[in-house]
N, C-alpha and C positions, 0 to 999 in steps of 0.2 A: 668444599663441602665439610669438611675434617675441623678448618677454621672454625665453620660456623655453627658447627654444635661445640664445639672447645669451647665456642662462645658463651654461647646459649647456656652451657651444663656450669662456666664458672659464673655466671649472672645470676642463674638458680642456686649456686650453691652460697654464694653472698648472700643473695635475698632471705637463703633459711639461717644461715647464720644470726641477721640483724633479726632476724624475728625472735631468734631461739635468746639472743640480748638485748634486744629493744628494752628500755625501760618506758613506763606507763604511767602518764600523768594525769593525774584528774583535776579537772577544773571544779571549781564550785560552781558554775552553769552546770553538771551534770556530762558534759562532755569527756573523752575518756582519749589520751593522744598516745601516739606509739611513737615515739622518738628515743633521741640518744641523748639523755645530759650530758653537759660539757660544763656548767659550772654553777654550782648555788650561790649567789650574792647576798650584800646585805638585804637588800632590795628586791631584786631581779634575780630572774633564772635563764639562760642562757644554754637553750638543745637545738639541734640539728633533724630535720625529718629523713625516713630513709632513701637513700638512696642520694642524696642531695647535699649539698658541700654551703648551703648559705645558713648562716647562722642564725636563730631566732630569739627573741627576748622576750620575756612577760614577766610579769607587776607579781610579788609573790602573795599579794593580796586575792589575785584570780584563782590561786593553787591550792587546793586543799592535801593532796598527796603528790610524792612520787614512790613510786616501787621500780626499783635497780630490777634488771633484767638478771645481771650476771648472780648477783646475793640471793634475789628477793627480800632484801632490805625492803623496809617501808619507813619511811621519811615523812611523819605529817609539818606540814608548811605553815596552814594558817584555818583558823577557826573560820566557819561563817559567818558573816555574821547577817540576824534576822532581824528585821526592822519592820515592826506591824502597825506603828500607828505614829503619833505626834508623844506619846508616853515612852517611848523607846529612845528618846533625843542621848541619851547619854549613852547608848552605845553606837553611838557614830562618831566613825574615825576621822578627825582630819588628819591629812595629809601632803607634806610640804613638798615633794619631790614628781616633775611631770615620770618620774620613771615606776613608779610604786602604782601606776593605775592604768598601765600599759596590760592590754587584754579586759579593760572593763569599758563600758557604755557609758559613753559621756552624755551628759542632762541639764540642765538648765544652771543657769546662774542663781547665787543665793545670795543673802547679805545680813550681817546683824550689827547693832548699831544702838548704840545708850545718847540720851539726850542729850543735848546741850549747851547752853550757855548755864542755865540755871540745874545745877545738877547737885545730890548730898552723895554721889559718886566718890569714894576715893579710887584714882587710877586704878586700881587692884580690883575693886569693884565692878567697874566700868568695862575691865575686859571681861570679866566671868559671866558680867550679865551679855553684854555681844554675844560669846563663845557658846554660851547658852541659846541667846534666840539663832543663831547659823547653824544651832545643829535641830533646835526641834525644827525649823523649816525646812531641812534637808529630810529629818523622820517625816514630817508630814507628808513628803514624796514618796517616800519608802528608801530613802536613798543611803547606803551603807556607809558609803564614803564624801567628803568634801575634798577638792586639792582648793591650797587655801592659795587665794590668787594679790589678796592684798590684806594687810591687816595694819592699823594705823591706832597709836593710844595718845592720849595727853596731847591734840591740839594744842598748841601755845596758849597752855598754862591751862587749857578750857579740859575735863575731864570727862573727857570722852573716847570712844572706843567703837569704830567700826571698820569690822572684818566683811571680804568678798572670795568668793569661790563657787566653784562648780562641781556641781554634784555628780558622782559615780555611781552605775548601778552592776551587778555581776550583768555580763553577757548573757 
């Protein structure tokens, strides 16, 4: 019986400890997580939930803050970003890494693409107009993010430029 409150009282007393230094991550879904950082990446962030020894990973794109338990440092990660219509096209991110959109909702496939055999395109051209129509297509969704899944320029010798991806929305 002596065991099993020994138990019981050092499981409670862990339990208040990680609460007393949980740090607090918030998502840009509004979500608010109580875990332990373990490490900030270029990319990704990499915490452990309490009690629990497996390691988790999320896109630092999904994170708007963390606040350290032990400092109360507060650490801002990544702006929102808001995409209200087909006029917002330039503030959407492409993004080349499946690791940067880990924690968000994945959405449909997109594409942009300049004409041609017969084109007054120069290569340079060719891709800004593409990179241009992939993103207002991705705004007309409302969608924050593209990961870009192909992007191809200058056909044999033909000047042209069409990119493919899929679009990310926060959780």
């Amino acid at each position: 019986m002596k065991k099993l409150i020994l138990s019981l009282l050092a499981a409670t007393l862990m339990t208040v400890s990680f609460a007393q230094t949980a740090d607090k991550m918030l998502k840009h879904s509004g979500e608010t997580l109580d875990v332990k950082i373990l490490k900030v990446g270029e990319e990704t962030i990499t915490y452990k939930y309490p009690g629990e020894d497996a390691e988790q990973t999320i896109g630092k794109f999904a994170v708007a803050k963390i606040t350290y338990g032990s400092s109360n440092r507060v650490e801002n990660i990544t702006e929102k970003i808001v995409i209200g219509d087909k006029d917002d096209w330039e503030n959407v991110q492409i993004l080349t890494s499946a690791a940067q959109v880990v924690g968000l909702r994945k959405g449909e496939e997109v594409k942009g693409k300049t004409s041609g055999f017969i084109s007054y395109n120069s290569a340079g051209s060719a891709d800004k107009k593409a990179t241009k129509r992939i993103k207002q297509d991705a705004a007309d969704l409302g969608a924050p993010f593209i990961l870009m899944l192909s992007d191809k320029a200058d056909n044999f010798g033909i000047k042209q430029s069409m990119k493919k991806g899929v679009v990310y929305y926060y959780k």
